[in-house]
C-alpha positions in Angstrom: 24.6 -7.8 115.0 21.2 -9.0 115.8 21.8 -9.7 119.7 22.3 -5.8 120.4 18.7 -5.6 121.1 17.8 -3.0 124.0 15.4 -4.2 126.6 11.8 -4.4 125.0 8.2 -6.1 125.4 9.8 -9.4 123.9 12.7 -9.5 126.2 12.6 -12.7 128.5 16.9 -12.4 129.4 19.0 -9.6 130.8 22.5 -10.4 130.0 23.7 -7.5 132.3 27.3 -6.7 131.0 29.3 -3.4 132.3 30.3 -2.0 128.7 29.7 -2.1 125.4 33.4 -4.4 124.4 31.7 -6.8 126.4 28.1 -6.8 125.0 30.2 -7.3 121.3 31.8 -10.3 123.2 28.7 -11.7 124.1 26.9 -11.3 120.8 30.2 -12.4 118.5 30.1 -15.7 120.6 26.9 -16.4 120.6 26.9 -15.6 116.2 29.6 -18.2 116.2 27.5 -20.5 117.5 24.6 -19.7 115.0 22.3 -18.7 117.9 20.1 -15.4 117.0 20.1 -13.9 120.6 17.5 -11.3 119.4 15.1 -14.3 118.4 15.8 -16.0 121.4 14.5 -13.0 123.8 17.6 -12.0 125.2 18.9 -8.7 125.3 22.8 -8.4 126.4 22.8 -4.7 128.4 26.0 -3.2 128.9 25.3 -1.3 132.3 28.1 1.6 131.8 30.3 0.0 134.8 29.7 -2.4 137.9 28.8 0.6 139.9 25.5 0.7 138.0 24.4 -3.0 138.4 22.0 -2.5 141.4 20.1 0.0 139.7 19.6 -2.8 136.5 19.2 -5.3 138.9 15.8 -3.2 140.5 15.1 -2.2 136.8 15.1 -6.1 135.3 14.6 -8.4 137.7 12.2 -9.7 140.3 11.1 -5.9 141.7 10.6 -4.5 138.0 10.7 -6.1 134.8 11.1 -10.1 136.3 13.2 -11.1 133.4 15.7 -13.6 133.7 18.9 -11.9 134.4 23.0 -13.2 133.6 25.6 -11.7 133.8 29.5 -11.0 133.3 31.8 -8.8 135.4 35.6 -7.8 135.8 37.2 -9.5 139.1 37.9 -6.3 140.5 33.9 -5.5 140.3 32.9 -8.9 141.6 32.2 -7.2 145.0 30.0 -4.6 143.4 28.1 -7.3 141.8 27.8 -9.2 144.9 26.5 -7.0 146.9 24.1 -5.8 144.6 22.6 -9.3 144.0 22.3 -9.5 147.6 20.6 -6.0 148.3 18.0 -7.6 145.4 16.9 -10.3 146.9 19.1 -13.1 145.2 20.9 -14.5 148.4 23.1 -13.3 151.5 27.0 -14.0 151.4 27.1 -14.8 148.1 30.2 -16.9 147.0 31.7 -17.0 143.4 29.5 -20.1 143.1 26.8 -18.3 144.1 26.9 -16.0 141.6 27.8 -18.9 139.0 24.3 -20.1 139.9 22.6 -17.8 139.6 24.2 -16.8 136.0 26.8 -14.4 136.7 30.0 -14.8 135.5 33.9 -13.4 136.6 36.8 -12.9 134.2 40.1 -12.8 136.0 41.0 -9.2 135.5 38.9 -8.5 132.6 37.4 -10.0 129.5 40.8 -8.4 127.4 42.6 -10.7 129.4 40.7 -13.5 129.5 40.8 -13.5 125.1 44.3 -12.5 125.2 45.3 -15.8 127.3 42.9 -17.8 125.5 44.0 -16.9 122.0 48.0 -16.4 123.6 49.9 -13.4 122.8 51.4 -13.9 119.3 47.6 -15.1 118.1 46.8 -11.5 119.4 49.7 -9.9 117.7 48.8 -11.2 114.7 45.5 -10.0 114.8 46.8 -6.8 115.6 49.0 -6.8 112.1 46.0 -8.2 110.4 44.0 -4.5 111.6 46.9 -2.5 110.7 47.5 -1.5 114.6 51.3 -3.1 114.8 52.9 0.1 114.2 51.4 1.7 117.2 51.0 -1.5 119.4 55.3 -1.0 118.6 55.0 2.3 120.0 53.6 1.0 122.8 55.7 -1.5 123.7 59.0 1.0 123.6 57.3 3.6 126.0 59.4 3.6 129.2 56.0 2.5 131.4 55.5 -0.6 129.4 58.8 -1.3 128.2 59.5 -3.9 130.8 55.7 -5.1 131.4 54.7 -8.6 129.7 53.5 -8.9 126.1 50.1 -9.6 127.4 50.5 -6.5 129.9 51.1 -4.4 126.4 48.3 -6.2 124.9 45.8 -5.6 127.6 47.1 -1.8 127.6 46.7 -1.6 124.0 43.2 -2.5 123.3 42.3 -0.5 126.1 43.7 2.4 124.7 42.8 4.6 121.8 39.4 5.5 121.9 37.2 2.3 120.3 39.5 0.1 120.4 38.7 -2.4 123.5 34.9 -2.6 121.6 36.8 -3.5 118.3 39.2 -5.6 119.1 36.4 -7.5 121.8 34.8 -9.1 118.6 37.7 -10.0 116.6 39.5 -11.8 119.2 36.2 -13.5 119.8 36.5 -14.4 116.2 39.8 -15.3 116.0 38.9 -18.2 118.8 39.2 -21.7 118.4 35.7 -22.5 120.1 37.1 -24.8 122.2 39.1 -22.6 123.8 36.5 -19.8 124.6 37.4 -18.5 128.0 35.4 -20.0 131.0 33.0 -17.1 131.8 32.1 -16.3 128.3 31.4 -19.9 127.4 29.3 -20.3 130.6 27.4 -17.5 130.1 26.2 -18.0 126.8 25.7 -21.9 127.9 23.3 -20.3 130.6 21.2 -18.5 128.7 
């Protein structure tokens, strides 16, 4: 996985991520579209939660490193991110386009969700099958708590569940994906940088 660079001398592109299912995301797309991130200069950084994007932010762009800086967040965190990029420098009441401009990028709820509606639930399932993870995705789905919740609901639950899951199953939904049906912010992103 040759775009799971860290930040070094060669580095001209932040992709500022907030955790490590996303950064496989990132890098599966962009190997299915035959681009070589690490060659290209571009490091994708998972940050270890929105909370931690300002201090990236000072560390990469204009005030420190002065890379060229993208990025993907959860909607919940879009506030986090916001403010953040306003505290650095990159504009004052920043809008969703805003941030689109500037190379950040929101998933409705999260990037789980966005692959699991992009792919639809019984593409997912069958993925799950195909890992030998439908026996305890069944399990799942007859707990009291999720027995009346949406299959995508379960899914969502699922991958985030059991310790590496969410990072596993980030890259084989990605690769499961009919390319023209990459979600929105994960096709943007990699178009910006």
């Amino acid at each position: 996985m040759q775009a799971l660079q860290s930040v070094d001398g060669r580095t001209r592109t932040a992709v500022l991520v907030e955790g490590v299912s996303d950064q496989h995301a990132v890098a599966a797309l962009a190997e299915r579209h035959s681009r070589d991130l690490a060659a290209e200069a571009i490091a994708i950084v998972p940050i270890g939660g929105a909370q931690a994007i300002g201090r990236f932010l000072e560390l990469y762009g204009p005030h420190g490193l002065d890379l060229r800086l993208a990025g993907l967040c959860d909607a919940g965190e879009e506030p986090d991110f916001k403010r953040a990029l306003e505290r650095a420098g990159f504009g004052s009441d920043l809008t969703r386009g805003d941030l689109e401009r500037l190379g950040f990028y929101v998933c409705v709820e999260d990037l789980e969700d966005e692959l699991i509606r992009a792919l639809g639930a019984e593409s997912v399932v069958e993925v799950v099958d195909a890992e030998g993870d439908l026996g305890p995705f069944r399990t799942l789905q007859k707990q009291p708590e999720w027995r009346a919740r949406t299959i995508e609901e379960q899914l969502r639950r699922f991958m985030g569940s059991g310790g590496r899951r969410k990072i596993r199953y980030a890259r084989l939904l990605v690769e499961a994906l009919d390319l023209a049906d990459v979600p929105r912010p994960l096709d943007r992103l990699l178009g910006h940088v």
